[in-house]
DSSP file (Angstrom, degrees, kcal/mol; ACC not computed):
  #  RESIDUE AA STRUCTURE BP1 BP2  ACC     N-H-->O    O-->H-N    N-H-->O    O-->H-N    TCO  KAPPA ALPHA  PHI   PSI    X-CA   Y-CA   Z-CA
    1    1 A X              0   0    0      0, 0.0     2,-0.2     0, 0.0     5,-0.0   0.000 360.0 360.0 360.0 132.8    6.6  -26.0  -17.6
    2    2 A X     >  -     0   0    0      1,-0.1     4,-1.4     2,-0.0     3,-0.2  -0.524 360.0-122.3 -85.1 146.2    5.8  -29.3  -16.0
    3    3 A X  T  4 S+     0   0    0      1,-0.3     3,-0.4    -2,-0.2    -1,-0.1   0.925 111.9  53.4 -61.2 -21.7    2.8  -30.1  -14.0
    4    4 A X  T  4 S+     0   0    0      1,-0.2    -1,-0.3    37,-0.0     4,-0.1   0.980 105.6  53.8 -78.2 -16.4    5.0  -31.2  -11.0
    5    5 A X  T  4 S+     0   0    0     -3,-0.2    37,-2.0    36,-0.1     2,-0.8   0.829  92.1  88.0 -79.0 -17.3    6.9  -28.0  -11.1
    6    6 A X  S  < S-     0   0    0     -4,-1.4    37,-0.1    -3,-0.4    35,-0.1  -0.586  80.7-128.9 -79.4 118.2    3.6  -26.0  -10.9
    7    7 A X        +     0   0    0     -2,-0.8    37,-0.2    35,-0.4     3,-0.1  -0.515  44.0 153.4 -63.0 130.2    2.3  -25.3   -7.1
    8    8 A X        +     0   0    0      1,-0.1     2,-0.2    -4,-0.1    -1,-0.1   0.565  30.1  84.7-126.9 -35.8   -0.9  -26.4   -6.9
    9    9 A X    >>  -     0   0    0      1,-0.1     4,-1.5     4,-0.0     3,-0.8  -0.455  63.7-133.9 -63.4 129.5   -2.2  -27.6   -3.2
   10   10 A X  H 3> S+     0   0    0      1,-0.2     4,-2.1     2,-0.2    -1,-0.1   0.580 106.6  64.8 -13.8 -49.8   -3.4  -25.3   -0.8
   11   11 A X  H 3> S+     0   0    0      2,-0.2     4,-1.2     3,-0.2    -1,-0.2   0.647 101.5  50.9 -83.8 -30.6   -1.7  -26.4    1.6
   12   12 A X  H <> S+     0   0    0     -3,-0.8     4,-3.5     2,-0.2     5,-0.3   0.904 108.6  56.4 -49.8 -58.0    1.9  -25.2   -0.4
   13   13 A X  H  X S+     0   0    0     -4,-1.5     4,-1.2     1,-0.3    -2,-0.2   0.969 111.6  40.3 -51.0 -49.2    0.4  -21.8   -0.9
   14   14 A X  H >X S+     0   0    0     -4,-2.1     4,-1.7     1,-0.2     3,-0.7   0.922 110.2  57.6 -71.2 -33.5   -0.1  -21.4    2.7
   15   15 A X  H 3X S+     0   0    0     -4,-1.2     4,-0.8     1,-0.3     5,-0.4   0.889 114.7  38.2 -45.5 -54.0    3.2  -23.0    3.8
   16   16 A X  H 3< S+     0   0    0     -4,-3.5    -1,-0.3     1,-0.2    -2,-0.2   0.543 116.3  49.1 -89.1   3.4    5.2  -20.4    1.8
   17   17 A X  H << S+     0   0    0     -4,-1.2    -1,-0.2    -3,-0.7    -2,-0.2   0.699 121.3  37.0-104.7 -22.3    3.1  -17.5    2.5
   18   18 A X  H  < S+     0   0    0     -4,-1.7    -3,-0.2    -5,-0.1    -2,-0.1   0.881 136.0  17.4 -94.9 -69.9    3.2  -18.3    6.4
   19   19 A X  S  < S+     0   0    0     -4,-0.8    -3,-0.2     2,-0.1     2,-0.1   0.214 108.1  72.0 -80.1  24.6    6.7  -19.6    6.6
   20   20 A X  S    S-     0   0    0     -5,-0.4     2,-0.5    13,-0.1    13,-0.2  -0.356  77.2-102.7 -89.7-171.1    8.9  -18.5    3.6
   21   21 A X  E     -A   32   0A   0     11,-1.2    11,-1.1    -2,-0.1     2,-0.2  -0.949  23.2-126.6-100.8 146.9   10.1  -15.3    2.9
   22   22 A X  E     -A   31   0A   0     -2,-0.5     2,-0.4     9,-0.2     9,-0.2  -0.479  12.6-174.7 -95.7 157.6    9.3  -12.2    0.6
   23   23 A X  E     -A   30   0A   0      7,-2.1     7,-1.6    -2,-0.2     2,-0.3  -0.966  14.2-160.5-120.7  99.8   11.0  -10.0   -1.7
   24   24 A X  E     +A   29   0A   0     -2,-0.4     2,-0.2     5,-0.2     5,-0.2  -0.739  18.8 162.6 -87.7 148.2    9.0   -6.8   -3.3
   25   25 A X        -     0   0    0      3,-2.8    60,-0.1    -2,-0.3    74,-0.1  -0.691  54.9 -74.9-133.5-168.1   10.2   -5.1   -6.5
   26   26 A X  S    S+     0   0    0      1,-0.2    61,-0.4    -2,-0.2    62,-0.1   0.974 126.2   8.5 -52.2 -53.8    8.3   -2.5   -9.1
   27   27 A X  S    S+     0   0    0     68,-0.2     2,-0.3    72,-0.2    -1,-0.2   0.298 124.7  56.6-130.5  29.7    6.2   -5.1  -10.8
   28   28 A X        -     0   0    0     56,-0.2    -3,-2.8     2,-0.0     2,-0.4  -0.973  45.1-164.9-115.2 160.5    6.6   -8.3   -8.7
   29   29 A X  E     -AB  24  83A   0     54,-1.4    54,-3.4    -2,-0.3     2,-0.6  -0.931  21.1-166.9-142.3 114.0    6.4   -9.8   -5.3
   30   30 A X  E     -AB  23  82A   0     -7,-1.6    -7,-2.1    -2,-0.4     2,-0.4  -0.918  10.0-176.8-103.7 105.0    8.2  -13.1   -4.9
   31   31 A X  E     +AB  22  81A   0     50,-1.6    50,-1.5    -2,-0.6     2,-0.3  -0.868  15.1 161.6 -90.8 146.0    7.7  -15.3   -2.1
   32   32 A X  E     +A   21   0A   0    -11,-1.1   -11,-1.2    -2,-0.4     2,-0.2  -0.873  11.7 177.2-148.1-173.7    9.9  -18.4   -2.2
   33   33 A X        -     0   0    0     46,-0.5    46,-1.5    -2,-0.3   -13,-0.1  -0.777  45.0 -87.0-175.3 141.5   10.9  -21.0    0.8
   34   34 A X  B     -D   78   0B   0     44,-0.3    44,-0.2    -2,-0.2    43,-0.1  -0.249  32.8-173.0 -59.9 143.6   13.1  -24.3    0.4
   35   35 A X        -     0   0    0     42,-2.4     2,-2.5     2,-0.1     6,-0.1  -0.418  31.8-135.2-143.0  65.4   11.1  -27.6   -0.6
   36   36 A X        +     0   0    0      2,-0.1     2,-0.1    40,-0.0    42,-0.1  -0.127  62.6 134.6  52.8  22.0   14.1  -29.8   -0.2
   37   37 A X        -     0   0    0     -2,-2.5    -2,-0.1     2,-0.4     3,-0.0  -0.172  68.2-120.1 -96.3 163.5   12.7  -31.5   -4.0
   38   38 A X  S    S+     0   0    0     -2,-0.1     2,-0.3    39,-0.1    38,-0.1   0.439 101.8  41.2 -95.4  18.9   15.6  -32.1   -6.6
   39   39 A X  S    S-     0   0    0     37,-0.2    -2,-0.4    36,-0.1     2,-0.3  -0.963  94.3-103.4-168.6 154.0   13.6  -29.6   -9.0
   40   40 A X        -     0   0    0     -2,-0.3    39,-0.3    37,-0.1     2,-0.2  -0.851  25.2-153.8-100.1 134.8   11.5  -25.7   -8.1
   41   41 A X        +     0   0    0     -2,-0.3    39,-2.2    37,-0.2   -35,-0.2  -0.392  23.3 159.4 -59.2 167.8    8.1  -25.5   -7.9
   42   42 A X  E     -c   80   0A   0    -37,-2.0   -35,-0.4    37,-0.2    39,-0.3  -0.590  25.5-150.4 155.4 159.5    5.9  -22.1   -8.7
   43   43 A X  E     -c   81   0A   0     37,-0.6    39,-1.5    -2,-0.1     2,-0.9  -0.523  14.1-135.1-160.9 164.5    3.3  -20.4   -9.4
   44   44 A X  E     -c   82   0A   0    -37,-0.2     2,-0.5    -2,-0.2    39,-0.2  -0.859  22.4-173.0-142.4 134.1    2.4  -17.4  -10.9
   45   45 A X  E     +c   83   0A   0     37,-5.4    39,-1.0    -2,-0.9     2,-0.2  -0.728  21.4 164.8 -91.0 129.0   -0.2  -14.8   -9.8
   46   46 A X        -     0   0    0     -2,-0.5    10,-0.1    37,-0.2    39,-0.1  -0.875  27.1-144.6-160.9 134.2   -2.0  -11.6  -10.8
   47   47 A X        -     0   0    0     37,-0.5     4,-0.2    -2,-0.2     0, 0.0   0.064  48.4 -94.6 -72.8-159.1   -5.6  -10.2   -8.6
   48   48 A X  S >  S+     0   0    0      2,-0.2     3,-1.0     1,-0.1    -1,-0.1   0.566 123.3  83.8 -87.1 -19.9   -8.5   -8.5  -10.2
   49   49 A X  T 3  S+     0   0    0      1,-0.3    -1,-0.1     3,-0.0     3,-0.1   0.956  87.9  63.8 -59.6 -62.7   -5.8   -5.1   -8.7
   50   50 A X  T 3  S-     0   0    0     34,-0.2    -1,-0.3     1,-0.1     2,-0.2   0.803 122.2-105.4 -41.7 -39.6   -4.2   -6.0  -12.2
   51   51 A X    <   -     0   0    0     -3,-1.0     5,-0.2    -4,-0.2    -1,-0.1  -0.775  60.5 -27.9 131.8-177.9   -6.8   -5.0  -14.1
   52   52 A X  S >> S-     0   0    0     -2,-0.2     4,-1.3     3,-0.1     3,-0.8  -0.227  80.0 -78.2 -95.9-174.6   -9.4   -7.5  -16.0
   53   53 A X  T 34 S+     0   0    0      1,-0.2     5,-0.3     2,-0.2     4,-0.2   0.566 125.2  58.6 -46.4 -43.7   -8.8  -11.1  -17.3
   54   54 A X  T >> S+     0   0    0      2,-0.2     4,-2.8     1,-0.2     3,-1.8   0.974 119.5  37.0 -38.7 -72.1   -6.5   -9.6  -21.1
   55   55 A X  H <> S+     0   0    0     -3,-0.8     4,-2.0     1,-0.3    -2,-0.2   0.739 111.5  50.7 -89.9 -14.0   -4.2   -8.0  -18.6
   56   56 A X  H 3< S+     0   0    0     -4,-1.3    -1,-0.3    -5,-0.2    -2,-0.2   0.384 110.9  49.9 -96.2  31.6   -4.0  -10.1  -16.0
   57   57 A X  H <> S+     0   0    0     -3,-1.8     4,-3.8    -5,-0.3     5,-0.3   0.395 111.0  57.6 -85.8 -43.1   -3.0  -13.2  -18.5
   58   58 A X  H  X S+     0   0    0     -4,-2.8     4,-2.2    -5,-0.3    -2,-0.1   0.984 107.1  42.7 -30.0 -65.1   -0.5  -10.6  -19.8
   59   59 A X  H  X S+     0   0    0     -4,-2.0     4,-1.0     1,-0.3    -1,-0.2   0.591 110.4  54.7 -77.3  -9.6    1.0  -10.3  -16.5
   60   60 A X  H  > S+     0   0    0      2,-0.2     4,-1.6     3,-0.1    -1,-0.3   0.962 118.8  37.0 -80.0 -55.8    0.9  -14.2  -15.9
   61   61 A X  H  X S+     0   0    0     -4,-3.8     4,-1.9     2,-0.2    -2,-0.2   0.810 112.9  56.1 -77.9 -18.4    3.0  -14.7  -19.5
   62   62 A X  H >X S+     0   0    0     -4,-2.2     3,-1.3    -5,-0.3     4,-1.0   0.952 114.1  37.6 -63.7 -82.6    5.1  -11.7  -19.1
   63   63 A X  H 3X S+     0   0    0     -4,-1.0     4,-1.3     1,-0.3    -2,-0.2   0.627 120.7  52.6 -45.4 -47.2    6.5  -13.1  -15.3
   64   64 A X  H 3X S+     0   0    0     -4,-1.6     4,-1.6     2,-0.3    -1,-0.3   0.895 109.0  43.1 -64.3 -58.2    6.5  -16.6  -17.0
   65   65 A X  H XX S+     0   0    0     -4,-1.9     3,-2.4    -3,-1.3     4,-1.3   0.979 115.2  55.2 -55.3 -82.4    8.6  -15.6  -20.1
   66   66 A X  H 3X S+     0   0    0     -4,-1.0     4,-1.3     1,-0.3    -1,-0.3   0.652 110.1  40.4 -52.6 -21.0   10.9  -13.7  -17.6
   67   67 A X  H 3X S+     0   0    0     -4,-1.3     4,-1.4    -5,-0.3    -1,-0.3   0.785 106.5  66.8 -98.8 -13.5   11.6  -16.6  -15.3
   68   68 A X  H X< S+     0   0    0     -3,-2.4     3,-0.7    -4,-1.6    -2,-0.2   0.978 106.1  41.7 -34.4 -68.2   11.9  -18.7  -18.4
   69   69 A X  H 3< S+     0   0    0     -4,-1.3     3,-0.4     1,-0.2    -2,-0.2   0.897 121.3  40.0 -47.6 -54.8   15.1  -16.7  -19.3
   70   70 A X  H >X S+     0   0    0     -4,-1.3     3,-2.0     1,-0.2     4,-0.8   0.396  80.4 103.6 -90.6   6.4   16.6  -16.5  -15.8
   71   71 A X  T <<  +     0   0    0     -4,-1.4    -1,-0.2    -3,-0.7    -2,-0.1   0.497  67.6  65.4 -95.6  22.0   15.9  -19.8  -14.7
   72   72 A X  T 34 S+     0   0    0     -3,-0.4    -1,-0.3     1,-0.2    -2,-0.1  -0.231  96.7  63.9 -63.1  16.6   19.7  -21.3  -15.1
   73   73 A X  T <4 S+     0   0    0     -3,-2.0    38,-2.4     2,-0.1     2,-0.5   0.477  85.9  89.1-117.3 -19.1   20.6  -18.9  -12.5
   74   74 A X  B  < S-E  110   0C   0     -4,-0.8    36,-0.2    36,-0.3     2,-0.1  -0.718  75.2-125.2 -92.6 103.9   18.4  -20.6   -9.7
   75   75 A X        -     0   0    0     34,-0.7     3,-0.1    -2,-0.5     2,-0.1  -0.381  36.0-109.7 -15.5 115.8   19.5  -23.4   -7.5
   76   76 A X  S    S+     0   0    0      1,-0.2   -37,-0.2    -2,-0.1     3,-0.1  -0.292  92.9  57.5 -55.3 128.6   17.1  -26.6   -7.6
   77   77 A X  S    S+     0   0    0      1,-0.3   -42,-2.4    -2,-0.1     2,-0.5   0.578  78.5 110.9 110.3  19.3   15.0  -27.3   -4.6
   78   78 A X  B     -D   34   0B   0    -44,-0.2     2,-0.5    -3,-0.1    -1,-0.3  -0.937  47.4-152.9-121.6 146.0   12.8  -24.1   -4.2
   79   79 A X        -     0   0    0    -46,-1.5   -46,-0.5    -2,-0.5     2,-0.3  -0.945  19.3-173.2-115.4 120.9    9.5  -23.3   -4.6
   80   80 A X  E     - c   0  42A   0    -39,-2.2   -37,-0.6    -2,-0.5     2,-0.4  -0.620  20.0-150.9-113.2-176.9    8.3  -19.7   -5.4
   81   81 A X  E     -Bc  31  43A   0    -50,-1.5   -50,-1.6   -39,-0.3     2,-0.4  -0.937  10.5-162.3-148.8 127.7    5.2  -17.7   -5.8
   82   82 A X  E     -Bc  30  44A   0    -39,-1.5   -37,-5.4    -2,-0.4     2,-0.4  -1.000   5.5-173.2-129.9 120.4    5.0  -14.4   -8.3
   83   83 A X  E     -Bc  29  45A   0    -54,-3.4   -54,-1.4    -2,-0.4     2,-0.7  -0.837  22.9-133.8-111.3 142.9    2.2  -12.2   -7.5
   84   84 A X        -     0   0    0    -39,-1.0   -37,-0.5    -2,-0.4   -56,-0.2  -0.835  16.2-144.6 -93.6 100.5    2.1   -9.5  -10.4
   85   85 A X    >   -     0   0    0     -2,-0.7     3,-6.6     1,-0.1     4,-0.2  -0.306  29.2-101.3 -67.8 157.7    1.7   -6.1   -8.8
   86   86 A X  G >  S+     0   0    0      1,-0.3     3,-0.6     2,-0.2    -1,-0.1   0.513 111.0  76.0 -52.9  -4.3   -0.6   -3.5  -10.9
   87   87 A X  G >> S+     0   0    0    -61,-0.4     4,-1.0     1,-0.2     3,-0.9   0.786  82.1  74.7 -56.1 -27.2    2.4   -1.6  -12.3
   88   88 A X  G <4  +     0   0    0     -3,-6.6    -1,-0.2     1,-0.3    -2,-0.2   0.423  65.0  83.1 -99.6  18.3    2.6   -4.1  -14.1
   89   89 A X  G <4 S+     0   0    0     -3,-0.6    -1,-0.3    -4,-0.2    -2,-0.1   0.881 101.1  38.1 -45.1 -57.4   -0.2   -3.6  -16.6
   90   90 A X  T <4 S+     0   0    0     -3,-0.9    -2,-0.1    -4,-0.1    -1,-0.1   0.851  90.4 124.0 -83.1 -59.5    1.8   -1.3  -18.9
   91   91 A X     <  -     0   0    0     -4,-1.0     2,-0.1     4,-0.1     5,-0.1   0.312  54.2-136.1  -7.9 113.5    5.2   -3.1  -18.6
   92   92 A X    >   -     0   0    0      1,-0.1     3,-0.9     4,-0.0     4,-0.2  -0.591  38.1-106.4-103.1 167.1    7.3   -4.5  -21.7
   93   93 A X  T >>>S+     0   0    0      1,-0.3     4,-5.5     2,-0.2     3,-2.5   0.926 115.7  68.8 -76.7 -57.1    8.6   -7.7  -21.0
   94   94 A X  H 3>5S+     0   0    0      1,-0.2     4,-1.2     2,-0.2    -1,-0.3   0.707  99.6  49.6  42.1 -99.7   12.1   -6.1  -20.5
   95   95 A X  H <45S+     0   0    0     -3,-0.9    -1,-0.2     1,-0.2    -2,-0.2   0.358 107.6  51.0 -81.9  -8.8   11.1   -4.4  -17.6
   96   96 A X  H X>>S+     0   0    0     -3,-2.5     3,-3.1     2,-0.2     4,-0.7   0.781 103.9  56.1 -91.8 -47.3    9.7   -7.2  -16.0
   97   97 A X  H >X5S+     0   0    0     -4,-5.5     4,-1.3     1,-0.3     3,-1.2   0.932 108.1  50.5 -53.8 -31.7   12.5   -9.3  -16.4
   98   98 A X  H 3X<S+     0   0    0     -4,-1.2     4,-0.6    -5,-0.5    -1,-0.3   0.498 107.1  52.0 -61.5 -16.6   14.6   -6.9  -14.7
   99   99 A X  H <45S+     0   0    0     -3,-3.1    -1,-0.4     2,-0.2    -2,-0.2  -0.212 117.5  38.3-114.2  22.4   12.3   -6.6  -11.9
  100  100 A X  H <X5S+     0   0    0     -3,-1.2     4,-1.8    -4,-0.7    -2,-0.3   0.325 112.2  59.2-121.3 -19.7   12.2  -10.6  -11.3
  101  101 A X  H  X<S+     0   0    0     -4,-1.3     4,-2.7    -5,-0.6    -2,-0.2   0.927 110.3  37.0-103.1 -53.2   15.5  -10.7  -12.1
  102  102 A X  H  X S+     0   0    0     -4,-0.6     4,-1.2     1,-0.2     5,-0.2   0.631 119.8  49.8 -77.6 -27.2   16.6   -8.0   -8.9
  103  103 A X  H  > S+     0   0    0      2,-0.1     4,-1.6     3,-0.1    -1,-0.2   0.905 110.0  45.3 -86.7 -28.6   14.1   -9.5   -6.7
  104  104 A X  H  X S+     0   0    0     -4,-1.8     4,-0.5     2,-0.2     5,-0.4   0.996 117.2  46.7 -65.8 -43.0   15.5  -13.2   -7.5
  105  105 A X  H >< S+     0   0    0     -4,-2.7     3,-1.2     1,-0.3    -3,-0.2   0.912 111.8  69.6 -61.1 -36.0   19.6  -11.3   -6.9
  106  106 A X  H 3< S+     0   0    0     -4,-1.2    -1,-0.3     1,-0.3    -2,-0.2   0.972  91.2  45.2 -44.8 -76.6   17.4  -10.1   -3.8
  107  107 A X  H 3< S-     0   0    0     -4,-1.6    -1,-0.3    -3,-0.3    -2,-0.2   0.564 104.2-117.8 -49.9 -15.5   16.9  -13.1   -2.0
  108  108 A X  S << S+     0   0    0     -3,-1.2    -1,-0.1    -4,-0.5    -3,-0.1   0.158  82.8 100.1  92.9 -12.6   20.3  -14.4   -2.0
  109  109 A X        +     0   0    0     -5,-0.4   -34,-0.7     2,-0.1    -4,-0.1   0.718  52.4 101.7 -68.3 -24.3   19.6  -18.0   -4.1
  110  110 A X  B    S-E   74   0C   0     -6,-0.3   -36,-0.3     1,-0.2     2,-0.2  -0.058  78.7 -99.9-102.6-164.4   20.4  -17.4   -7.0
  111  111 A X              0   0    0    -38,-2.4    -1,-0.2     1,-0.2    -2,-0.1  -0.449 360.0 360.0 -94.3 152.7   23.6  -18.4   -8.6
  112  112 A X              0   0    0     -2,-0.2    -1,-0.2    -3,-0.1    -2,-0.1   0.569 360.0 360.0 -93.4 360.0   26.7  -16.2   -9.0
């Protein structure tokens, strides 16, 4: 991943959290919003909810890995946020991609 493609400003986070919209699945919550950039920012989340620092770094490379795979299905120009819910402690990688995968089909961006 390239540093410009990672959200890093404040001021992003709050933009897409007050005016983008969200998607919830099993073990993700995707917010995303249009940034009108030729290339997606995004960012990848997990609280102390997840469980301590081993498993939420898990849950960071699991959601990572999975948007690795699908992210030749995604239109250019979006910026998202993946917040890792606490299901997703347990979770083979799998099962996450399949849960980013139905929350991306969710939102209507991605490519047919």
């Amino acid at each position: 991943m390239l540093r410009k493609n990672v959200l890093r400003r404040k001021k992003d986070f709050t933009t897409i959290y007050n005016r983008g919209k969200s998607i919830g699945d099993r073990f993700v919550v995707l917010f995303f919003r249009k940034n009108n950039l030729p290339y997606n920012r995004m960012a990848f989340l997990a609280s102390k909810k997840v469980g301590n620092s081993v498993k939420r770094n898990r849950a960071r490379r699991l959601m990572k890995e999975s948007y690795r795979l699908t992210e030749m299905k995604l239109p250019q120009g979006y910026d998202f946020i993946f917040i890792a819910r606490n299901t997703i402690a347990n979770a083979k990688c799998a099962e996450v991609k399949r849960s980013l995968e139905s929350a991306l089909r969710r939102t209507g961006v991605t490519k047919k």
